[in-house]
LOLUMLO-142492 format. One line per 3 residues: number of its first residue (from 1); their letters; for each residue x, y, z of C-alpha. Coordinates in steps of 0.05 Angstrom, whole numbers, always signed. Layout:
BEGIN
NUM) a) X/Y/Z ~ ...
//
This chain:
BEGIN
1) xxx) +1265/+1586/+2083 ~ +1300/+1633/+2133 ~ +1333/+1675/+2080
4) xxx) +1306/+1741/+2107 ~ +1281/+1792/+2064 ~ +1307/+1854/+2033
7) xxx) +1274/+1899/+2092 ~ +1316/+1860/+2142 ~ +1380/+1870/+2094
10) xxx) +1361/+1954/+2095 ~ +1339/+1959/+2162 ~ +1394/+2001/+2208
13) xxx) +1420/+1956/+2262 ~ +1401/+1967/+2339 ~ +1432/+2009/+2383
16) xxx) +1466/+1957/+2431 ~ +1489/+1920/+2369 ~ +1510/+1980/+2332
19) xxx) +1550/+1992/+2402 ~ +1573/+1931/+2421 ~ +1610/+1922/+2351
22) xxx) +1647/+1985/+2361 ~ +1667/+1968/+2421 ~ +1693/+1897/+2396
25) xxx) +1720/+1944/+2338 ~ +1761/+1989/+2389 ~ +1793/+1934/+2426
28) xxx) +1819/+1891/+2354 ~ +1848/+1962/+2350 ~ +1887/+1967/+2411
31) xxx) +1907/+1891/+2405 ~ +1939/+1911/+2328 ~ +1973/+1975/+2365
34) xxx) +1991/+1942/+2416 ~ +2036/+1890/+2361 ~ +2056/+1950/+2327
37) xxx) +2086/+1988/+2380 ~ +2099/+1934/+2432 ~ +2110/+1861/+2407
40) xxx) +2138/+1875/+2349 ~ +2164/+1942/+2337 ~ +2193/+1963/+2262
43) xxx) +2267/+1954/+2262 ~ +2312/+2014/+2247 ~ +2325/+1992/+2172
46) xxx) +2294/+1955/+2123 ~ +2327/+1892/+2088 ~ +2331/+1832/+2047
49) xxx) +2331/+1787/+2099 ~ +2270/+1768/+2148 ~ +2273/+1783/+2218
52) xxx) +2278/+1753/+2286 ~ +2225/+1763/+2341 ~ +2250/+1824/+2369
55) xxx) +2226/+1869/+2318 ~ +2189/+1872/+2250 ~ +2238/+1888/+2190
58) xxx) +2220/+1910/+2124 ~ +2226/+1859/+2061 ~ +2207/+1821/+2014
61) xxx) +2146/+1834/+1980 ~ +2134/+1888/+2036 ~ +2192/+1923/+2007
64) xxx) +2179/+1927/+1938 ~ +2102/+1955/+1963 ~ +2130/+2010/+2000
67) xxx) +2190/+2031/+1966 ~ +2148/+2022/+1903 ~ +2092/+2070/+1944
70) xxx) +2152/+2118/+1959 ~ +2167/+2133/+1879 ~ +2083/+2144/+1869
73) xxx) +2087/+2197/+1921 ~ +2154/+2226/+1887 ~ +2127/+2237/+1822
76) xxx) +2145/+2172/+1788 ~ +2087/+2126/+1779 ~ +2099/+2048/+1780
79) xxx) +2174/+2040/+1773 ~ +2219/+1980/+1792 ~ +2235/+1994/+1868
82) xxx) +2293/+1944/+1873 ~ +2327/+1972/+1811 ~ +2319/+2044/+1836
85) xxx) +2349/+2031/+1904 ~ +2391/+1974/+1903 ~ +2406/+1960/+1837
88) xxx) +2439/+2026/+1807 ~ +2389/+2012/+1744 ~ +2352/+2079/+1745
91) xxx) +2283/+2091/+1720 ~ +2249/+2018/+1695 ~ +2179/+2006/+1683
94) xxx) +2148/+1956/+1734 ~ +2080/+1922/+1744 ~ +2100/+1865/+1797
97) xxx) +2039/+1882/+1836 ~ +1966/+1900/+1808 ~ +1954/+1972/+1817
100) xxx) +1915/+1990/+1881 ~ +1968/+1961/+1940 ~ +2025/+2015/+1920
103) xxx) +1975/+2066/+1903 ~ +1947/+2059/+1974 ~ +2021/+2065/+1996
106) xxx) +2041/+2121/+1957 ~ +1981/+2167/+1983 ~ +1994/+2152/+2051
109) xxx) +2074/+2177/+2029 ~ +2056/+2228/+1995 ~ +1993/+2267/+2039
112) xxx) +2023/+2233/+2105 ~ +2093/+2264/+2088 ~ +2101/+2328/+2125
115) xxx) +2139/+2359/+2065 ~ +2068/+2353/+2036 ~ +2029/+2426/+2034
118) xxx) +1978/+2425/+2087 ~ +1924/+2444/+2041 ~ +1934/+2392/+1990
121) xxx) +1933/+2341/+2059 ~ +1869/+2364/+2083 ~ +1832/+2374/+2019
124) xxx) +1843/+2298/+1998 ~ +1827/+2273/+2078 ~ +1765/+2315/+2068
127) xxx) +1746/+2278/+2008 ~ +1763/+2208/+2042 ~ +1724/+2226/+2100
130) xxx) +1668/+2249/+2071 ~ +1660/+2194/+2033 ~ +1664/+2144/+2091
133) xxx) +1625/+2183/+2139 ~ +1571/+2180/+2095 ~ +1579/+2113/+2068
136) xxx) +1572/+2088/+2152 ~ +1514/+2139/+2147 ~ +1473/+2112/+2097
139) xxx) +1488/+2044/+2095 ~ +1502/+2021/+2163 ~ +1473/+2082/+2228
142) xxx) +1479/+2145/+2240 ~ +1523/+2127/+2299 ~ +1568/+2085/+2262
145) xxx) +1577/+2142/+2219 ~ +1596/+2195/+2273 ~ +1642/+2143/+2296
148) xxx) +1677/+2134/+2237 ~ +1683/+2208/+2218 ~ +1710/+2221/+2299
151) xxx) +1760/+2171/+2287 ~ +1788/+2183/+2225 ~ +1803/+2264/+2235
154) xxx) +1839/+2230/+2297 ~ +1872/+2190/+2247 ~ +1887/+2234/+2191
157) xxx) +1917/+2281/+2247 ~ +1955/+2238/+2277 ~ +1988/+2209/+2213
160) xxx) +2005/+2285/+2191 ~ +2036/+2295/+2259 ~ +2079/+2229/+2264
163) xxx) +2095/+2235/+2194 ~ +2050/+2183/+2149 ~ +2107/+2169/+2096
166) xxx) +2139/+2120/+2147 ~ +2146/+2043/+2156 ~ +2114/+2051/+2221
169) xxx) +2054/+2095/+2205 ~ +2041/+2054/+2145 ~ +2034/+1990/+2189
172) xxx) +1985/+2032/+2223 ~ +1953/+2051/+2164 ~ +1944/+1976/+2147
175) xxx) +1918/+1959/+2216 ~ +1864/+2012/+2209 ~ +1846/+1972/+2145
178) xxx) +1843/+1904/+2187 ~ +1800/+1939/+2240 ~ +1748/+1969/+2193
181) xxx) +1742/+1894/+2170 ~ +1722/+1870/+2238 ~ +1660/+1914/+2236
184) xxx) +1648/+1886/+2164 ~ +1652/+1821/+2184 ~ +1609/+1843/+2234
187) xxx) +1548/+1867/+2194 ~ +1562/+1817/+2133 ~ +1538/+1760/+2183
190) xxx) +1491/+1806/+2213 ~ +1461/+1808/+2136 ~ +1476/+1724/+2122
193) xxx) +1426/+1705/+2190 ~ +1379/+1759/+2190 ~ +1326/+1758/+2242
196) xxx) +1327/+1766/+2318 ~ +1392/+1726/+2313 ~ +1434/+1758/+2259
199) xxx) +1459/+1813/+2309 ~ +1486/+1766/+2368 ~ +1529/+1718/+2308
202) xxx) +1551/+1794/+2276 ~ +1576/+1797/+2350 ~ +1602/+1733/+2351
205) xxx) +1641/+1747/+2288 ~ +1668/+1816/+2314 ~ +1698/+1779/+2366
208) xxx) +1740/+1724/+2335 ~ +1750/+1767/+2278 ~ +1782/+1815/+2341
211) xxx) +1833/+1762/+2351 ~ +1846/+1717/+2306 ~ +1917/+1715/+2297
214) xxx) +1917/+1701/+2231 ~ +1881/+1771/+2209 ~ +1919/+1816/+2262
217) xxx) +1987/+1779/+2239 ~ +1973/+1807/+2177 ~ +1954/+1876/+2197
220) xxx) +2030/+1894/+2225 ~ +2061/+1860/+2169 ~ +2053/+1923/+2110
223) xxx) +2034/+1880/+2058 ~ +1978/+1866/+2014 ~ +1930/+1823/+2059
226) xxx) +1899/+1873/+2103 ~ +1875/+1920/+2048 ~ +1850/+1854/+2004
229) xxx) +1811/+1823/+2074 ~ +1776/+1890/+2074 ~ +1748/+1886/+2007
232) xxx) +1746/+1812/+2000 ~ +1696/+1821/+2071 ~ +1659/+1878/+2025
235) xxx) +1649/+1828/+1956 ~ +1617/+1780/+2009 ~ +1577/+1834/+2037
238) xxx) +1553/+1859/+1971 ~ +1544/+1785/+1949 ~ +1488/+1775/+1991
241) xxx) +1452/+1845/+1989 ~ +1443/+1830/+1919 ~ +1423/+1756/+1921
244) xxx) +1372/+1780/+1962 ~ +1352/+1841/+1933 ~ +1378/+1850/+1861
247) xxx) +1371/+1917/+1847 ~ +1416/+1953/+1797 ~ +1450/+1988/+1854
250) xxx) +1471/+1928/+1893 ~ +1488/+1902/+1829 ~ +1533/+1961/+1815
253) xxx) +1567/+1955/+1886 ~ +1581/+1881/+1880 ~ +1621/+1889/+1809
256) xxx) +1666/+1947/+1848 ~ +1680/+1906/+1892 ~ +1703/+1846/+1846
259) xxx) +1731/+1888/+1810 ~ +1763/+1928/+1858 ~ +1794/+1852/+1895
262) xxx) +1833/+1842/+1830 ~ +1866/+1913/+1828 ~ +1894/+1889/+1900
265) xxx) +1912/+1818/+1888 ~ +1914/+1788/+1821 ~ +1884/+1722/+1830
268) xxx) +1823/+1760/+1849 ~ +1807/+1772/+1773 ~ +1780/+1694/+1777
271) xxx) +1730/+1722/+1828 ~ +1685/+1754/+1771 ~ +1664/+1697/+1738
274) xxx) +1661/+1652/+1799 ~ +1625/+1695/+1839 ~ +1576/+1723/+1790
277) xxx) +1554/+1662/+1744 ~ +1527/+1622/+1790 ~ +1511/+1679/+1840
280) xxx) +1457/+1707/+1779 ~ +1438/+1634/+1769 ~ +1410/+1625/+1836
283) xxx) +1387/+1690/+1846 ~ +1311/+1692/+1864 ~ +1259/+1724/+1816
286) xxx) +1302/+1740/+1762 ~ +1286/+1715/+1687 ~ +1342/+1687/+1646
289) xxx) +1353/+1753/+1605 ~ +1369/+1791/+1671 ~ +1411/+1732/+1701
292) xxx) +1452/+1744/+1641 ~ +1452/+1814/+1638 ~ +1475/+1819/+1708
295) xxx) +1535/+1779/+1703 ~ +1543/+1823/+1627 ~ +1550/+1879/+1680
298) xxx) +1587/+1863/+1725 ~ +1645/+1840/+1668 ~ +1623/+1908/+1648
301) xxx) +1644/+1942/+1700 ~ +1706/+1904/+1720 ~ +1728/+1914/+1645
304) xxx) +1720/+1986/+1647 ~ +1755/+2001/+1719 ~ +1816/+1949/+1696
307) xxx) +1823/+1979/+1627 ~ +1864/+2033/+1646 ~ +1928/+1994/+1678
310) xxx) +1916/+1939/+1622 ~ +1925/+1981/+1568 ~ +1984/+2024/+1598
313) xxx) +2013/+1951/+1616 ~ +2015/+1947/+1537 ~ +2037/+2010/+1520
316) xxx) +2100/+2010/+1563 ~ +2124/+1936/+1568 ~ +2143/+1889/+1500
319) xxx) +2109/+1828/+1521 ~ +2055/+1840/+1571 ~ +2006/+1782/+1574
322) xxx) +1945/+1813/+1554 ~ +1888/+1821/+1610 ~ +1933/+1801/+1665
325) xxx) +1945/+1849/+1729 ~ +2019/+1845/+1732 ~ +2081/+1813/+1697
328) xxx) +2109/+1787/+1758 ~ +2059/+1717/+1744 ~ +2126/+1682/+1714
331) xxx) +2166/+1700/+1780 ~ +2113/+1669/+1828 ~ +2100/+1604/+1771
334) xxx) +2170/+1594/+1765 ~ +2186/+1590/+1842 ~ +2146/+1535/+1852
337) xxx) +2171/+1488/+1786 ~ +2237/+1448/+1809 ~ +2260/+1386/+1833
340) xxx) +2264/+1414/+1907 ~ +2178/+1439/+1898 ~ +2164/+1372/+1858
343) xxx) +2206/+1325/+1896 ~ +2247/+1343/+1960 ~ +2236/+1383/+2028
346) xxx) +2199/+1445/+1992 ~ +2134/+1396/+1964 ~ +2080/+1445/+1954
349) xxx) +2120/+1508/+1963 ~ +2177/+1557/+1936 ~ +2241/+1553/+1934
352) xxx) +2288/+1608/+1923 ~ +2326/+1568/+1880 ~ +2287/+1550/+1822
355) xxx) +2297/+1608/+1772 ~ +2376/+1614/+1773 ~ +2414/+1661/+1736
358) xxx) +2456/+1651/+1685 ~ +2406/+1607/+1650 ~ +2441/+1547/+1624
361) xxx) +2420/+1495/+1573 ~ +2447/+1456/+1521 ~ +2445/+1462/+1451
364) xxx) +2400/+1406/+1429 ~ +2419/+1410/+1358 ~ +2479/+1444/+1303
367) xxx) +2441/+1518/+1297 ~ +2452/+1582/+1301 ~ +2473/+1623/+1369
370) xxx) +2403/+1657/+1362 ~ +2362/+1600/+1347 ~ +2389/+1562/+1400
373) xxx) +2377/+1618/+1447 ~ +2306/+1621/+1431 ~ +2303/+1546/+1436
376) xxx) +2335/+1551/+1502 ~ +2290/+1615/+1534 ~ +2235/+1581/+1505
379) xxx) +2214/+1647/+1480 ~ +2225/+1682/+1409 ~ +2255/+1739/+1398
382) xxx) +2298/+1752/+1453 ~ +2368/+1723/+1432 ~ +2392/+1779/+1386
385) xxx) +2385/+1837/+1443 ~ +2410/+1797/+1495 ~ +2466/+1762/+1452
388) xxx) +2490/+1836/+1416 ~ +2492/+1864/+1499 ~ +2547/+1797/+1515
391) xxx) +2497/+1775/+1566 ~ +2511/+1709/+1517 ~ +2572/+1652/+1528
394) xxx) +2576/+1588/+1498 ~ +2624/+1542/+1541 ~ +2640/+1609/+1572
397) xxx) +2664/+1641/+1523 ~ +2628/+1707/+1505 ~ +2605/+1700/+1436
400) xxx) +2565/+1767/+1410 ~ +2540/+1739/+1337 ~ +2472/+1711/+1336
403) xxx) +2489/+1677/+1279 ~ +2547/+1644/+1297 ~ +2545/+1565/+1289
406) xxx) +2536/+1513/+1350 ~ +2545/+1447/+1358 ~ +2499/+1390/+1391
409) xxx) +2510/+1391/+1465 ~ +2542/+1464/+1468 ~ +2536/+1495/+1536
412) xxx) +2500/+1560/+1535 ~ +2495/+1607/+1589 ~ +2443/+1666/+1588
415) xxx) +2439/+1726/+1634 ~ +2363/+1749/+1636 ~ +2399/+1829/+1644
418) xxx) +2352/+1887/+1667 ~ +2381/+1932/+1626 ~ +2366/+1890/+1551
421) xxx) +2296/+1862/+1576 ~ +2233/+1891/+1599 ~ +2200/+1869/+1665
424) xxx) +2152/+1835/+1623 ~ +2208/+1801/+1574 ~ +2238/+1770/+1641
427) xxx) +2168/+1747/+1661 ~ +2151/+1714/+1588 ~ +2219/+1671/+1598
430) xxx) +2206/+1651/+1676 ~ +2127/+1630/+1650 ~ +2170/+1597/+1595
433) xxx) +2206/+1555/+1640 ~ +2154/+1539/+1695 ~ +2107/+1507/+1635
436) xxx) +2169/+1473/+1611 ~ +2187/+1447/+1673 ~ +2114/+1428/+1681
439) xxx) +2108/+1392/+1616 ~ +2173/+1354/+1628 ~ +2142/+1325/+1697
442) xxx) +2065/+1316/+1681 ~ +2061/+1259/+1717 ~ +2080/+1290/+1776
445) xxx) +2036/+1356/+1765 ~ +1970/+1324/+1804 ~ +2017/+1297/+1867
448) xxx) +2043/+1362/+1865 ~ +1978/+1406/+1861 ~ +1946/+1369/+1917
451) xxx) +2014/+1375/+1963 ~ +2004/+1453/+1946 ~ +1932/+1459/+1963
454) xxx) +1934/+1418/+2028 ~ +1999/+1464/+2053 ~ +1952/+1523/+2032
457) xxx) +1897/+1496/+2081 ~ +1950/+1468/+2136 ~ +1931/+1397/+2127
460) xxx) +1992/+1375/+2092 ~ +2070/+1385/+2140 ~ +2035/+1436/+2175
463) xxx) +2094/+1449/+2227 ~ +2137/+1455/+2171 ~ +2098/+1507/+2139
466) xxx) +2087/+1535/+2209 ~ +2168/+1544/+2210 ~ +2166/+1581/+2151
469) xxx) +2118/+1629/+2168 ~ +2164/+1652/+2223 ~ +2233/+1643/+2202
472) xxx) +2227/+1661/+2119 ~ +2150/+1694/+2133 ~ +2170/+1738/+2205
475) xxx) +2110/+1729/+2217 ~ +2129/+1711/+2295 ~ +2129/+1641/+2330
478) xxx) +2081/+1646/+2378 ~ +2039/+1687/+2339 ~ +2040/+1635/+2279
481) xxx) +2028/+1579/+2324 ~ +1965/+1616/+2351 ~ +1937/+1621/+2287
484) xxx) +1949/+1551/+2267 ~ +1912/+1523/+2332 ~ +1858/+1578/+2317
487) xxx) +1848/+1548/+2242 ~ +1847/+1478/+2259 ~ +1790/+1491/+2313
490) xxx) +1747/+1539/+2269 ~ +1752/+1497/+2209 ~ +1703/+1443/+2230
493) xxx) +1662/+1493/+2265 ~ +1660/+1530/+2195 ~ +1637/+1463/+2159
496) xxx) +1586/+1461/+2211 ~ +1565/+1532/+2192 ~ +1564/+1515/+2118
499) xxx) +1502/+1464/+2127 ~ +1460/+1503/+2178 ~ +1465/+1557/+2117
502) xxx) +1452/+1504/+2078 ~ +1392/+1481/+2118 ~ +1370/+1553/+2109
505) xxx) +1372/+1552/+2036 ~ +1420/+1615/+2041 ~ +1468/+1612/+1984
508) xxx) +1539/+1590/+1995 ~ +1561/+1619/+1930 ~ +1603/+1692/+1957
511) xxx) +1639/+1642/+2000 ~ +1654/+1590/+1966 ~ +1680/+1634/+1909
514) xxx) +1733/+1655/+1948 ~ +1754/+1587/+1962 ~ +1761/+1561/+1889
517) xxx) +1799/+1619/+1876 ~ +1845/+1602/+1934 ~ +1842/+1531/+1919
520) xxx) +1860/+1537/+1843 ~ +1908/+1597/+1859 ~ +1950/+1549/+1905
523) xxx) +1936/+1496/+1857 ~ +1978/+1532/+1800 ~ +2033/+1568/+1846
526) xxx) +2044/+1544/+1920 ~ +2003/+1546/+1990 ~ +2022/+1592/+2035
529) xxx) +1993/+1614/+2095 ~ +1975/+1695/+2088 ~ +1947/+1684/+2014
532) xxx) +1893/+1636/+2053 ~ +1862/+1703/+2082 ~ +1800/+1704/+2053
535) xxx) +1780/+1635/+2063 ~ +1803/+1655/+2131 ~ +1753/+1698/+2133
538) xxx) +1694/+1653/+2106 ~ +1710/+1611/+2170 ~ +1697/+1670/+2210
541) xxx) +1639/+1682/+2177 ~ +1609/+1606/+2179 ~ +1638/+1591/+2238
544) xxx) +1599/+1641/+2285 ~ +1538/+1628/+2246 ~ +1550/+1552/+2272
547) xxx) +1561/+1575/+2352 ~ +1496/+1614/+2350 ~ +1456/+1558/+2318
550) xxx) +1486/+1525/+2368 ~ +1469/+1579/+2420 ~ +1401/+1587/+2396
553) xxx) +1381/+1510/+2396 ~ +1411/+1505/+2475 ~ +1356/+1574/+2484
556) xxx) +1300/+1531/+2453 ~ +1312/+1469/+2485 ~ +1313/+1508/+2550
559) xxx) +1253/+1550/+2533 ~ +1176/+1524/+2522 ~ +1164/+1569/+2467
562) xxx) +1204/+1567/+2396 ~ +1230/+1628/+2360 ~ +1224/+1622/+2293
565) xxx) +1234/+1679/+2237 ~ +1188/+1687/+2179 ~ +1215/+1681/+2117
568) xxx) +1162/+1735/+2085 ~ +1165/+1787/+2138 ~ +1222/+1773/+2178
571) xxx) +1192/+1782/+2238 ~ +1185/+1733/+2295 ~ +1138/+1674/+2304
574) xxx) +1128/+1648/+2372 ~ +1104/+1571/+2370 ~ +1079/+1540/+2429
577) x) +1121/+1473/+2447
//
């Protein structure tokens, strides 16, 4: 059983590995610079609308991040971007992302921004680099760690000079994310082999991690993906330290970083249980009450560092659902439940079309205004507000009495308005309408999940999904096109990967929690290309543990004498052939 043991897990990796990593590290750098700044330079003004390939524009969900990360850094903590800009609505409460993605952006606004003391600049960047240097430090060399502190002052300085509260400096920002992940990747399959061969497949994975498209497209795009590949590449990491050497600090680490996943993306909540209930069930030398103490922990932990944002979710909104990371849920469920995602071109994904405004129904029996309403919405105790504000007409006529009498068959049109309903209100009806929707078409809900999981994984209208990515996505032709050649060649390799770990009675479980909760997350909602990123990066992973099986059976066959690892020690057995 080549598993390795904990001492190979602790050990500090060689020189020349520890080297030729950073190197790899440096040029996935220049190569996400070199998009930045040359390819695909940010366009003078941000938008609503995607861009071409001349530059990259600012929208969409990138939009709401930043602007959303420019109100954090003013003062005004998790407030509805669009409204506040666009809109003319003022100050409204907003959770449409979990907490950690406009945090990230409103630090880099707010210490980046030259307006910004000095002091108060370089007291937090002290903090941050402390923390990291040492982190490198103690878990990875003392080189690594020198590196990483050298780097980031560079950083830090050259963010404060070229003014860090920009579109531009914030791609950067992301890309150093994406980079740091390379060397993660790096030492995460360095950790998975173990041996005298884990160092050449961390290589291996430096290297396509380097340049995959698919992982650098993300890094110039300034949204969530970058920051959630770096921790999704740290739960995998911390996965395995502590399958193979469950101590209550690895333990500790690996719940942060569950935790931590779902405070970036909110799908990543299904990563506690998936991860850590059959993780502690195959975990070696552990009795049943500490199998289910450790997964008591780490639901511990992820309970007590998502606490915070759930309760204040339920102290300033009217109907937050309770335990979930945001109320946008409805927005991204209801996008993907119509006729045109159930039946026509858009099978499997969005379309913008789904959740029109006014909402307009029929009465469906003699009621009351109100009662209709609510029948309508599909969700009590709405009608009065929005019917008292006239955002109410029956056959368009504005009617303002909730309890004024319909008929059978009355047409009534319903204006979901920002300023009558909460962020969470407007959620409750758009989850009210996807389930309805659903429930109306159940026969169709299984032709329809598949269709959305095999877009997610490019197996179903790929080239159609490809011509999204660039033309709704901008996420660039060629670019795009790259990355889909690069999936469909690593993804057999990866399968390969998956039984030589197999072979090696190394646990599949930190991967292949990742992909349910892609799987069942596209599943529910839609596939699309960047939320794939962290099965992505299990094909990284897998993949270049394939090539160097492959690598090291073409050295044996070649080679009288057979390297072999001891499971015990970890050391090398030579066997005469």
């Amino acid at each position: 059983m080549a598993t390795g043991s904990s001492d190979s897990v602790t050990r500090a990796p060689s020189r020349r590995f520890t080297v030729a990593v950073l190197g790899v590290v440096g040029a996935g750098f220049v190569l996400r610079l070199a998009q930045i700044f040359v390819a695909r330079p940010t366009c003078p003004r941000i938008t609503t609308t995607p861009t071409g390939e001349d530059c990259f524009r600012v929208w969409g969900d990138a939009v709401y991040g930043y602007w959303q990360g420019s109100l954090i850094a003013d003062g005004h903590w998790f407030k509805d971007p669009v409204a506040w800009f666009l809109e003319g609505g003022g100050v409204r409460e907003a959770a449409g992302k979990p907490p950690l993605y406009p945090m990230f952006l409103g630090a880099l606004s707010r210490y980046g921004s030259p307006s910004t003391p000095t002091w108060q600049a370089a007291l937090v960047a002290l903090v941050v680099l402390a923390a990291a240097a040492w982190a490198c430090r103690r878990f990875l060399s003392p080189l690594v760690g020198g590196v990483v502190l050298v780097a980031s002052v560079v950083a830090v300085v050259a963010f404060r000079v070229a003014d860090g509260s920009s579109p531009t400096s914030a791609r950067v920002a992301f890309a150093i994310c994406g980079t740091v992940a390379i060397g993660l990747i790096a030492v995460t399959v360095r950790d998975m082999v173990g041996g005298s061969h884990g160092e050449r497949a961390g290589l291996i994975a430096a290297v396509i991690a380097a340049l995959h498209p698919l992982l650098w497209i993300n890094d110039g795009m300034l949204q969530v993906e970058s920051l959630y590949a770096l921790v999704v590449v740290w739960t995998i990491l911390a996965a395995y330290r502590w399958w193979r050497s469950p101590t209550t600090s690895a333990l500790i680490v690996l719940s942060v970083a569950l935790a931590a996943a779902a405070m970036i993306r909110a799908e990543g909540q299904l990563l506690v249980p998936v991860t850590m209930i059959p993780l502690a069930w195959r975990a070696r030398g552990l009795g049943i009450a500490r199998k289910v103490g450790s997964v008591a922990v780490a639901f511990a932990v992820a309970l007590v560092m998502w606490s915070p944002w759930l309760v204040w979710n339920q102290a300033r909104f009217e109907a937050a659902p309770v335990g979930a990371m945001t109320t946008g849920s409805g927005a991204v469920l209801v996008s993907a439940y119509c006729d045109e995602t159930f039946f026509g071109e858009a099978l499997g994904y969005w379309a913008a079309h789904c959740f029109e405004m006014p909402r307009t129904f029929a009465a469906e029996r003699d009621t009351t205004l109100g009662d209709a309403v609510d029948d309508g919405l599909e969700a009590d105790g709405l009608a009065t507000r929005l019917i008292e504000a006239g955002a109410v007409t029956v056959s368009g006529v504005d009617v303002r009495d909730p309890d004024a009498e319909v008929g059978a068959g009355d047409e009534i049109g319903v204006t979901l308005r920002k300023d009558v309903l909460d962020d969470s209100e407007i959620d409750l009806v758009a989850r009210a309408t996807a389930l309805g929707y659903a429930t109306d078409h159940l026969r169709r809900v299984p032709v329809v999940a598949v269709a959305r999981v095999a877009r997610m994984y490019d197996l179903y209208r790929p080239f159609d999904t490809l011509r999204i990515n660039w033309q709704v996505e901008g996420r660039g032709r060629l670019p795009s096109t790259l990355g889909l050649v690069v999936h469909w060649a690593l993804l057999p390799v990866a399968v390969a990967g998956a039984v030589v770990l197999w072979r090696r009675r190394v646990t599949l479980v930190p991967l292949l929690a990742h992909v349910v909760a892609v799987t069942v997350t596209a599943a529910m909602t839609f596939g699309v290309t960047r939320y794939r990123v962290p099965v992505d990066i299990c094909e990284i992973l897998l993949a270049s543990i394939a090539i160097d099986a492959w690598w090291s059976g073409r050295d044996r066959s070649a080679d009288p004498v057979d390297v072999r690892t001891d499971p015990e020690t970890d050391s090398e057995l030579h066997v005469s052939t």
